[in-house]
LUMLUM-111584 format. One record per residue: x negated, y negated, z negated of N, C-alpha, C in turn; residue number from 0. Coordinates in steps of 0.05 Angstrom, whole numbers. Example, Ala and Ser with C-alpha at 12.3 -4.5 7.8 and 13.67 -1.06 7.14 Angstrom:
! LUMLUM-111584
{{-264 114 -156} {-246 90 -156} {-264 66 -156} 0}
{{-257 45 -142} {-273 21 -143} {-258 -1 -157} 1}
***
This chain:
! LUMLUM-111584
{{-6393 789 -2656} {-6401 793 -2684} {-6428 781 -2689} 0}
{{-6430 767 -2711} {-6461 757 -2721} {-6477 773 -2719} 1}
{{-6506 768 -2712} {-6529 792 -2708} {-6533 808 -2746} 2}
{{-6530 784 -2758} {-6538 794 -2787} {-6510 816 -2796} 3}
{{-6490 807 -2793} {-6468 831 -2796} {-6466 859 -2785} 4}
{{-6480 853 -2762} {-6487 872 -2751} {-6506 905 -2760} 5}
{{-6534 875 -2759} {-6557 892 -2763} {-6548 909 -2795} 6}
{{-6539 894 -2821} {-6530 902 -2843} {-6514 920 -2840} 7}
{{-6494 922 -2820} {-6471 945 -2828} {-6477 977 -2814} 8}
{{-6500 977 -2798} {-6521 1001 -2799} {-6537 1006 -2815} 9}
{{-6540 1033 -2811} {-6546 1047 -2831} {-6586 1050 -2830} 10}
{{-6603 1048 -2842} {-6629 1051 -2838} {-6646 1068 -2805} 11}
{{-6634 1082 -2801} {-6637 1098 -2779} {-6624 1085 -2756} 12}
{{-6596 1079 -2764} {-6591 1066 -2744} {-6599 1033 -2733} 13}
{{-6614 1026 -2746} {-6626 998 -2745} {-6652 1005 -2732} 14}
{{-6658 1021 -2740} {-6692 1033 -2716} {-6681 1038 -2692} 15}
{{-6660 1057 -2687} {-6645 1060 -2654} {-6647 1044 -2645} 16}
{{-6628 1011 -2659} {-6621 992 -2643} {-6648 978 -2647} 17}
{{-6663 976 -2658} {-6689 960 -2644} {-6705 972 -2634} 18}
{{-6697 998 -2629} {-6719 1012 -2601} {-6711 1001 -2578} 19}
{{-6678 1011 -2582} {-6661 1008 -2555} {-6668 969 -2547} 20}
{{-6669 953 -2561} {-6676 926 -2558} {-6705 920 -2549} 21}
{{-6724 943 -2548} {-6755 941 -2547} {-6767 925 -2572} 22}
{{-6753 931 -2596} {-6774 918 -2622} {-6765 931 -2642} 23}
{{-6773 915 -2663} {-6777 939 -2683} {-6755 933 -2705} 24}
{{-6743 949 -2723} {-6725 939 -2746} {-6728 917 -2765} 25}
{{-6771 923 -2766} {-6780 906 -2796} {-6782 874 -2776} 26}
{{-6779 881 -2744} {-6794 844 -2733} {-6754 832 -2734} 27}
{{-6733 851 -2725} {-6710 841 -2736} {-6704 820 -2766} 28}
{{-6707 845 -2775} {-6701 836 -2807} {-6723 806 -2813} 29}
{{-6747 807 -2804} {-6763 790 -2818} {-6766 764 -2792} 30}
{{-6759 762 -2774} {-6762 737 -2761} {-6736 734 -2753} 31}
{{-6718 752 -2737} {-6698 751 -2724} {-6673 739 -2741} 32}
{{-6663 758 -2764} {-6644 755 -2791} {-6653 719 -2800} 33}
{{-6671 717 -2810} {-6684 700 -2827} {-6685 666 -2811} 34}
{{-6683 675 -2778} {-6680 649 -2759} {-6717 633 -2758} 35}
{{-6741 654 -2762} {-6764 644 -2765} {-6770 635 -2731} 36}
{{-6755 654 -2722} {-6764 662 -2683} {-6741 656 -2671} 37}
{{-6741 652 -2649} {-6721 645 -2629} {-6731 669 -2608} 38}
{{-6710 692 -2599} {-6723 706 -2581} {-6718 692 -2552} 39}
{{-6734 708 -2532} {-6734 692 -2509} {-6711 709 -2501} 40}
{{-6705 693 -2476} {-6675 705 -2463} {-6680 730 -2457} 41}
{{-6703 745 -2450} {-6695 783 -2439} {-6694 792 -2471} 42}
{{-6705 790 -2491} {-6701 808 -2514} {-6673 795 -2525} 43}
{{-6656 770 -2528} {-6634 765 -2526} {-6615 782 -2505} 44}
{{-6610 791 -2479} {-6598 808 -2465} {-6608 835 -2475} 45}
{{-6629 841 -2489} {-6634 865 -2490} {-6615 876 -2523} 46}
{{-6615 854 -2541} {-6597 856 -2563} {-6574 869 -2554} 47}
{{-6562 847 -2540} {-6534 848 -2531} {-6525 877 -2517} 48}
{{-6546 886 -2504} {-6538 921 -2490} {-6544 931 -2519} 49}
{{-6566 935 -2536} {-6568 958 -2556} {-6553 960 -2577} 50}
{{-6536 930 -2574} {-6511 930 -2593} {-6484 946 -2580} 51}
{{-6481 954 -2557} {-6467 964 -2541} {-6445 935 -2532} 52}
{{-6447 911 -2541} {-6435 891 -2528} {-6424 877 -2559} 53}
{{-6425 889 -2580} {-6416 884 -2605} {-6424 862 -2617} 54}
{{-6449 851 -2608} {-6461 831 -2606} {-6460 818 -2583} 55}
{{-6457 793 -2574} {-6449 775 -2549} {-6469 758 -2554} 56}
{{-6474 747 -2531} {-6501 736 -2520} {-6489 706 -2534} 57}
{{-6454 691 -2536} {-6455 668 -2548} {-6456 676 -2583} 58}
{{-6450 697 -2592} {-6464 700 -2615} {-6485 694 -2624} 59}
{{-6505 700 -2608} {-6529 698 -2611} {-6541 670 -2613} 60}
{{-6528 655 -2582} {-6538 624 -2589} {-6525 617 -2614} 61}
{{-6499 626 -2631} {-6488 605 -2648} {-6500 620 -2675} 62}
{{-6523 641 -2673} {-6535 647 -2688} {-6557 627 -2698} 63}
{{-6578 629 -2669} {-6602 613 -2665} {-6604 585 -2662} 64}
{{-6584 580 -2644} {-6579 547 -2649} {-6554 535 -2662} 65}
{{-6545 548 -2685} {-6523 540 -2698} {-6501 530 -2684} 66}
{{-6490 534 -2657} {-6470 527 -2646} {-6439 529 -2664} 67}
{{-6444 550 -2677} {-6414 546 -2693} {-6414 557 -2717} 68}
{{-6401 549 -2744} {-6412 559 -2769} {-6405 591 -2769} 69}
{{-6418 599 -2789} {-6422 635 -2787} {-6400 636 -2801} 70}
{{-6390 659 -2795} {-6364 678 -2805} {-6362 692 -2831} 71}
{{-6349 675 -2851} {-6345 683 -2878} {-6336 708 -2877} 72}
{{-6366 724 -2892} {-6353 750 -2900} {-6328 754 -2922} 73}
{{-6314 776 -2930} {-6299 776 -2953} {-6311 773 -2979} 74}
{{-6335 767 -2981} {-6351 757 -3012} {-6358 735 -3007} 75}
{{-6354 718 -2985} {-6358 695 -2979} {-6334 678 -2981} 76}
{{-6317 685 -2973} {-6290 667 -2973} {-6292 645 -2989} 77}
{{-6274 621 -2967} {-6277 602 -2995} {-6245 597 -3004} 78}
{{-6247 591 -3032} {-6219 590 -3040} {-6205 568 -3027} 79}
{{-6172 578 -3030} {-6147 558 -3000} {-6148 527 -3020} 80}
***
């Protein structure tokens, strides 16, 4: 699953859990992580990937950060057939 589909489909509280459980914080998510300002280094990358419980995958992440593959049209995204 995309980190941003992710982090969005928790709930405020639960976005502080998972960036405890990751060792950072919700607002350095949202504002470097989401946004693609930062590239994390590989332990806070493995550390995503456990506080997501696996829901997030480490090749997610690269095709997050280094655009390996285009992101996954949500259902308000779709594009018409």
């Amino acid at each position: 699953m995309d980190l941003r589909q992710y982090f969005y489909r928790l709930t405020p509280p639960e976005r502080d859990s998972f960036a405890r459980r990751a060792g950072t914080t919700a607002r350095y998510i949202q504002c470097h992580l989401l946004t693609q300002r930062k590239i994390p280094r590989p332990a806070l990358m493995r550390k995503l990937v456990s506080a997501s419980g696996n829901a997030v995958t480490l090749d997610d992440l690269l095709a997050h950060f280094y655009k390996t593959r285009p992101p996954a049209l949500g259902p308000a995204r779709r594009r018409p057939a």
